[in-house]
LUMPA-995080 format. One record per residue (C-alpha): residue in one letter; x, y, z. Coordinates in Angstrom, 3 decimals, m for minus. Each point is the difference from the previous one (the first is absolute). Example, Ala and Ser with C-alpha at 12.3 -4.5 7.8 and 13.67 -1.06 7.14 Angstrom:
2
{a, {12.300, m4.500, 7.800}} {s, {1.370, 3.440, m0.660}} 
This chain:
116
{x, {146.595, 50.287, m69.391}} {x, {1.030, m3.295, m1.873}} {x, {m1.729, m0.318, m3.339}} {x, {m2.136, m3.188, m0.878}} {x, {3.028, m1.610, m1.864}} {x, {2.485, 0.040, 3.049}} {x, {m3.275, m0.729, 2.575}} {x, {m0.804, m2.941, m2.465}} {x, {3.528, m1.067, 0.013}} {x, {0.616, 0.048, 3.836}} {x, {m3.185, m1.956, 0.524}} {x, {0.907, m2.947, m2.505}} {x, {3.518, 0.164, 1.507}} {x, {m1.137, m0.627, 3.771}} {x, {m1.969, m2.616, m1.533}} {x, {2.645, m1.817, m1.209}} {x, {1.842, 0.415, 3.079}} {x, {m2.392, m1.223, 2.095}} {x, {m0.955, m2.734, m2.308}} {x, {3.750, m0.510, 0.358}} {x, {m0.100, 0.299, 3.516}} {x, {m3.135, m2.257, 0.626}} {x, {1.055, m2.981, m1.172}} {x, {2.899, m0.849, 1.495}} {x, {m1.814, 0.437, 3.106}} {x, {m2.505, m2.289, m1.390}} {x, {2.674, m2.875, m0.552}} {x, {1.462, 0.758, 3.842}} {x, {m3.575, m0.054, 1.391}} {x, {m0.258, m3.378, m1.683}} {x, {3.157, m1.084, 1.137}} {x, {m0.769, 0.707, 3.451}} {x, {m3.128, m1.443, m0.422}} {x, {1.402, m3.117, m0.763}} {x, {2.675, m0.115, 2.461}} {x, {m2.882, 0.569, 2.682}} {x, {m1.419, m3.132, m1.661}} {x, {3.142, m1.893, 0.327}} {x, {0.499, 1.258, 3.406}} {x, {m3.346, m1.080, 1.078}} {x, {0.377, m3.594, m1.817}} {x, {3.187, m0.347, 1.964}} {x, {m1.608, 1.119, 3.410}} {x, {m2.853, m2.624, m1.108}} {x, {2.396, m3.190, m0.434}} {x, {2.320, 1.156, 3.505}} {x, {m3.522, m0.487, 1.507}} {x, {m1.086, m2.670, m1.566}} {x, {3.315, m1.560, 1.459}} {x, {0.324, 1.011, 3.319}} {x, {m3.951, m1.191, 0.164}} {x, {1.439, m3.162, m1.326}} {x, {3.053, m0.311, 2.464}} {x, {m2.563, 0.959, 3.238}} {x, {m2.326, m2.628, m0.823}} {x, {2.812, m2.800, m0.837}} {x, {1.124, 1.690, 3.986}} {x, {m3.208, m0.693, 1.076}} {x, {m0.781, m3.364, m1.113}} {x, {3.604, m1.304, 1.071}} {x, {m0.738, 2.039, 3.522}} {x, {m3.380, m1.921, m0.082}} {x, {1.674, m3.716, m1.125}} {x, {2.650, 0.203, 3.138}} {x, {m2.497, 1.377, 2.464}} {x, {m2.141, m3.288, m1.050}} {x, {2.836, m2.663, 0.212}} {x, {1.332, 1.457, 3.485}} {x, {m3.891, m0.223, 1.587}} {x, {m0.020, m3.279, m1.745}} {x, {3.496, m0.797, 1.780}} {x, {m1.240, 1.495, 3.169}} {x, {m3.789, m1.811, 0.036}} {x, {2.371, m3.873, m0.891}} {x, {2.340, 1.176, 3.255}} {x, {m2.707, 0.977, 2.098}} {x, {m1.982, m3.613, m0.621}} {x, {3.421, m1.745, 0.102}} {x, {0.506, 1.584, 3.408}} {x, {m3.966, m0.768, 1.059}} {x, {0.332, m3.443, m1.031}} {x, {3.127, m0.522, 2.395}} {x, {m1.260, 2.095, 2.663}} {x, {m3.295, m2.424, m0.113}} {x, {2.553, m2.872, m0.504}} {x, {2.237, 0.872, 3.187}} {x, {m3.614, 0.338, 1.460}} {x, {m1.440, m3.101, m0.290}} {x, {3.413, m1.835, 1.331}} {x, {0.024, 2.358, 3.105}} {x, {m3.907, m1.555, 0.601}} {x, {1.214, m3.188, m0.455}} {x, {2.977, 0.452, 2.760}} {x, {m2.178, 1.864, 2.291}} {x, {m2.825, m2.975, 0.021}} {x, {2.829, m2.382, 0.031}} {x, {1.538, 1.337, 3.390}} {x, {m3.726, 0.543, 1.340}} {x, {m0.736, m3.091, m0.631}} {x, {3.801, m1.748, 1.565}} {x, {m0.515, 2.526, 2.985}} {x, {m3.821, m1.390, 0.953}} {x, {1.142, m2.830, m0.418}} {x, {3.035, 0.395, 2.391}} {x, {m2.315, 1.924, 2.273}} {x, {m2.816, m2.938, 0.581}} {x, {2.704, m2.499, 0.136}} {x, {1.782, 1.993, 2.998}} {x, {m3.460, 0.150, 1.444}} {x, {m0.734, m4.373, m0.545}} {x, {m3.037, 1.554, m2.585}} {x, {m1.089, m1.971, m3.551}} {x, {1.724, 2.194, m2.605}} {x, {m2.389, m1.340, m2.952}} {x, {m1.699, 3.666, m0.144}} {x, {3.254, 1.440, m0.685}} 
């Protein structure tokens, strides 16, 4: 059996070592620790970012999907106003030519073409 001297001795020595021991593992637990931190900062700000750069996406998606149903709403009452237009000049034609072919009409037939 060891005596009390070398018992004593072997305990304070595996002390020391693990005192030893225990602290650099401290210091590389903390240095992890704040490389996580880091890490996570980083991840946070790449986010933050791409968040940034989707919205920016969004609002220019938004800002040309206005202007071309702006573009298309101007074409479609350019074309409505001409379609009206060309309209109104056919009705005028068509009542013209009624009115020269009821007139041609009671003449042929010796009628008075004053309801024409």
């Amino acid at each position: 059996m060891l005596s009390k001297n070398k018992l004593l001795i072997a305990l304070f020595a595996s002390t020391i070592v693990l005192a030893a021991c225990s602290e650099p593992q401290e210091e590389s637990a903390e240095d992890v620790k704040q490389d996580a931190m880091e890490m996570a900062a980083d991840a946070q700000e790449e986010s933050t970012d791409m968040l940034n750069d989707a919205t920016d996406g969004v609002n220019n998606l938004k800002g040309e999907a206005t202007e071309a149903y702006d573009d298309a709403k101007d074409k479609a009452e350019e074309m409505y106003g001409d379609a009206k237009e060309s309209t109104d000049e056919m009705k005028e034609e068509t009542a013209e030519k009624m009115k020269e072919a009821c007139i041609a009409t009671k003449e042929s037939l010796g009628q008075s073409t004053e309801d024409c």
